[in-house]
N, C-alpha and C positions, 0 to 999 in steps of 0.2 A: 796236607801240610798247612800246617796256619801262617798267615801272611801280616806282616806288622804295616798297618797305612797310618798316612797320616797327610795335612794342608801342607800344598806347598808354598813354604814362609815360616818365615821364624827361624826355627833347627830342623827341616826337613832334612836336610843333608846328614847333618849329623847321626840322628834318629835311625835314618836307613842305612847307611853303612854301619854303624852300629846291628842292625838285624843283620845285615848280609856277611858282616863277620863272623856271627853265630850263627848262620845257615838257614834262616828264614826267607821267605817269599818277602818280597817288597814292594809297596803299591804305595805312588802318588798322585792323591788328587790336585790337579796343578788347573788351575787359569791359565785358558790360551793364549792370553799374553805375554805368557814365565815360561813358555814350552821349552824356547832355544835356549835358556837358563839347564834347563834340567834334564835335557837330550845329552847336555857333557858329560851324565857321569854312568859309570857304566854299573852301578849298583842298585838303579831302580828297575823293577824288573819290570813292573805293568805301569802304565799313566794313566789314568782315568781323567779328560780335558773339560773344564765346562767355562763356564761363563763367569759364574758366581763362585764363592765356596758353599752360597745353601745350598748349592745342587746335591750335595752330600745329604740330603733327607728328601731328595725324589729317589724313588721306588728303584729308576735305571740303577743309578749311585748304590741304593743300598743293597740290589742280587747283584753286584758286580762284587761285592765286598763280603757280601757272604755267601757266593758262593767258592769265595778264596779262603774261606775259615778265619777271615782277619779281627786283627785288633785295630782296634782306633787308637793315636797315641795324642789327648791334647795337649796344645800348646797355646800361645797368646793371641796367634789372629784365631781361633777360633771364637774364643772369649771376647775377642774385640769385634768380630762380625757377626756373632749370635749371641741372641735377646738368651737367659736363662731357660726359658720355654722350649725352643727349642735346642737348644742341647739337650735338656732333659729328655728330647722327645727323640734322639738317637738309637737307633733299635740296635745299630753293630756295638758290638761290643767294646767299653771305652776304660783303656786303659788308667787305674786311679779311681778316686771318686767323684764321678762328675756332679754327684750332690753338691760338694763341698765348694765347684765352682763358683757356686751361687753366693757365699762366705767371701769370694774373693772376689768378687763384681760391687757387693755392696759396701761400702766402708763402714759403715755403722756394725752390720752383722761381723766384719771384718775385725774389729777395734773388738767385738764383744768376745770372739774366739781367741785374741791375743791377749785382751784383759785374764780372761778365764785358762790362759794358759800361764799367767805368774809374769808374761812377760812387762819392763819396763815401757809404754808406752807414753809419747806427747799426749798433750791433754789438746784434748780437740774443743771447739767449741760452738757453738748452737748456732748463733747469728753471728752476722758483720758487726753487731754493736760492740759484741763481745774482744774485737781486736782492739787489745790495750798494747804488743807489744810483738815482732816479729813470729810474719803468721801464714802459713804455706797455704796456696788452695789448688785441691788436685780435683780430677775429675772422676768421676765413678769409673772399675771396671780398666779393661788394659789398653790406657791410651797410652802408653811409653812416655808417660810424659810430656804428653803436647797437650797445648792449654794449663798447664802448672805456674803459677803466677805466685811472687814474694808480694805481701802487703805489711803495712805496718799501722792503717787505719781504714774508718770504713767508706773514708772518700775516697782515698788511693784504691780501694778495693773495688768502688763501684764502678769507677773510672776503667778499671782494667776487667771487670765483668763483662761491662757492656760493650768492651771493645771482643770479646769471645763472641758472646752473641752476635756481633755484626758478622762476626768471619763463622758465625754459622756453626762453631766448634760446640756451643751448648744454648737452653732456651731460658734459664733463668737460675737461681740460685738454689734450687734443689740436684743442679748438678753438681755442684760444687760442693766439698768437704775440706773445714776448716782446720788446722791441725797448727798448734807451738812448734815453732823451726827449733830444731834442736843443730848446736853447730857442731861441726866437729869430722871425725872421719868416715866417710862413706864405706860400708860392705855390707855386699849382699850375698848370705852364705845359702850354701847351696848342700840338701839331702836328699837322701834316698832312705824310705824305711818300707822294709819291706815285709807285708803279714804273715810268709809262707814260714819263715825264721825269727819274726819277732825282734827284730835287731833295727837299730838307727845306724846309719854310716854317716858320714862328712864329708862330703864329695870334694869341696874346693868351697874359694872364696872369689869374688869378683870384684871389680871399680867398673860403674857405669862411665859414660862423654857424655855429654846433652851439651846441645848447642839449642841456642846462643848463648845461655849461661856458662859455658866454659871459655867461650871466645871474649865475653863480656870480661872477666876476670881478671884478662890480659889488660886493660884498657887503664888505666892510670885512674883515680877515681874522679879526678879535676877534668878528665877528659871523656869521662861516660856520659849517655847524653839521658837527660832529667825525664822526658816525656817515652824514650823508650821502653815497651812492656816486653820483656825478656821468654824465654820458652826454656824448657828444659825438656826438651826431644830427645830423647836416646836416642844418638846414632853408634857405638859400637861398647866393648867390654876390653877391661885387662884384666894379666893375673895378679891375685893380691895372697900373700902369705901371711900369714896371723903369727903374733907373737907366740908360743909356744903356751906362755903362760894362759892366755886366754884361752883356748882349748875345753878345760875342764865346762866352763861355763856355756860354751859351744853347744858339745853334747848335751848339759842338762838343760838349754833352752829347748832343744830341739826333743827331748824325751818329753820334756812336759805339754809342747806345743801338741805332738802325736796324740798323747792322752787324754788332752783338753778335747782334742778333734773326735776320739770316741764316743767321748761323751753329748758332745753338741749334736753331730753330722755322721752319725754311724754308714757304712763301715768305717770310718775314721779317714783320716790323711796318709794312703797308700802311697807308695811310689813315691817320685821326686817333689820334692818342694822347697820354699826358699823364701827366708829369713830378712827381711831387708829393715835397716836400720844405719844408725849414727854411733862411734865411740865416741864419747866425750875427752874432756883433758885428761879423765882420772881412768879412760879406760874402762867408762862402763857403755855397755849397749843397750841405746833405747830405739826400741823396734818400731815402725810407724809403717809397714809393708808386710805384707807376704803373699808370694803366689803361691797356688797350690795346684802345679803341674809342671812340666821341666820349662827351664826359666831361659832366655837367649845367653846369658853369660857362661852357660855350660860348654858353647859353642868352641871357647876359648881351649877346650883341654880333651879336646877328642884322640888326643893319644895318652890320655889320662891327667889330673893335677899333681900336684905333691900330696895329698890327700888319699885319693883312689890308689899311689902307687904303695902309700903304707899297706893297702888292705889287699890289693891282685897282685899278681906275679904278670899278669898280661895289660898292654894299654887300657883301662877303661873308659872309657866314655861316657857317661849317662845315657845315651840312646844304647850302647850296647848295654848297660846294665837293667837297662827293662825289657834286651829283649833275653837275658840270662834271666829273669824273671819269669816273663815268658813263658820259656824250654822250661823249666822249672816246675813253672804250675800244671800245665800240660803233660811233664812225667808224673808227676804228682795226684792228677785227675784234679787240680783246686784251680781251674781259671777262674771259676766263679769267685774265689777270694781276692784276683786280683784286680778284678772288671767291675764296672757296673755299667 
């Protein structure tokens, strides 16, 4: 029987109870400091304990995973605690394209995928000289947001680098990618396309928290204080319903996104992935984000969203709809379509 594994962190939970509803084996690689976290739930079936999460590319880690016929499912800490190198150098089988990871680490390669997909994207720019005018700096790859700093020129900006560097967060300004704040409404949507069928779905939509910039927001503006450098941490998700009319544009971002993705990063953008962007006042979405592997706001709708319940008759989840991918490819004889 094949076993669906994955880190524990991020949507581990999610993920596996999603398998063990569809009737798969379930394996977490957990850090022994998460154990009594994950000994609650009674849907993990094996634990595999280590230190790190590279231990997931020692030899023990990888006959213990296949000799369960598993799949790997990634998610954000793995991207956040492995170099491209090795991920690539993952022998178990990983759910998605772990190529495509690499597109989602780098923001340049990132920006080029989105360009090349039609989508509406901020205009990034080169250097600090270049900020003439409200201007985001994030950091490579899946930091949730911590180290993400508003500028509005390139003293305020160097001010607020060097205070990163001091806390150790980055080493100089090729961490940093410059990008136009665009104002307006936050959502980050969330898909599933799958190669076996050929079809794009629209799982839900999300509202990230980040603090201290949401706690800042409360604060009167006469009473914020001037020398403060702000964070935008993800700490949790809500649900967010889209106007109905917006829709259309939904699906054809995300069909052209997929396509784009064959083209750059073959096999393409399997599996879950996710949209992240701003509406403007008029209602239009310009995209400055995407991950491309199931995203933590998914977490929000594990007995399904409004979304997933247009398309199943049964709760879906995104951890269970890949692992109905999964069974799928495996009746099918095509995991190799859905792996790499």
């Amino acid at each position: 029987m094949t076993a669906i594994a994955t880190l524990g962190s991020h949507c581990a939970l999610q993920v596996l109870k999603g398998a063990k509803d569809e009737g798969l084996k379930t394996i977490l690689v957990c850090e022994k400091n998460r154990e009594k976290l994950y000994r609650r739930f009674s849907f993990i079936d094996t634990m595999i304990l280590v230190d790190s999460f590279l231990e997931i590319l020692d030899p023990k880690c990888t006959r213990i995973l296949e000799k369960n016929n598993a799949v790997l499912i990634p998610h954000g800490t793995l991207i956040a605690q492995m170099n491209t190198k090795q991920i690539e150098s993952i022998t178990t089988p990983v759910f998605g394209n772990k190529w495509i990871l690499k597109w989602e680490s780098d923001r340049h390669l990132k920006e080029k995928l989105m360009h090349r997909a039609g989508l509406d994207v901020p205009e990034s720019l080169r250097t600090p000289d270049e900020i003439k005018k409200l201007t985001i700096a994030k950091r490579h790859g899946a930091a949730g947001g911590k180290g993400y700093f508003l500028t509005t020129s390139k003293n305020d900006y160097i001010k607020k680098r060097n205070h990163l560097i001091r806390a150790g967060l980055i080493k100089g300004d090729r961490d940093l990618y410059l990008q136009e704040y665009v104002m307006g409404v936050l959502a980050y949507l969330q898909y599933f396309y799958s190669p076996l069928n050929e079809t794009l779905e629209f799982f839900g939509a999300d509202k990230r928290h980040e603090s201290d910039i949401e706690g800042l927001a409360r604060i009167p503006a006469q009473q914020q204080f001037p020398d403060y450098i702000s964070s935008f941490n993800v700490i949790g998700n809500s649900p967010m319903v889209l106007r109905e009319s917006l829709l259309s544009e939904v699906y054809d971002m995300g069909e052209r996104f997929v396509e784009a993705s064959k083209k750059l990063v073959k096999p393409g953008m399997n599996g879950p992935f996710c949209i992240e962007g701003t509406y403007d006042q008029n209602g239009k979405f310009w995209a400055f984000e995407f991950s491309a592997r199931i995203v933590a706001g998914t977490n929000i709708y594990m007995d399904g969203s409004p979304y997933s319940t247009l398309l199943y008759d049964v709760p879906m989840s995104m951890g269970r709809r890949m692992a109905c991918e999964v069974k799928l490819a495996i009746k099918q004889k095509k995991l190799d379509k859905i792996t790499t």
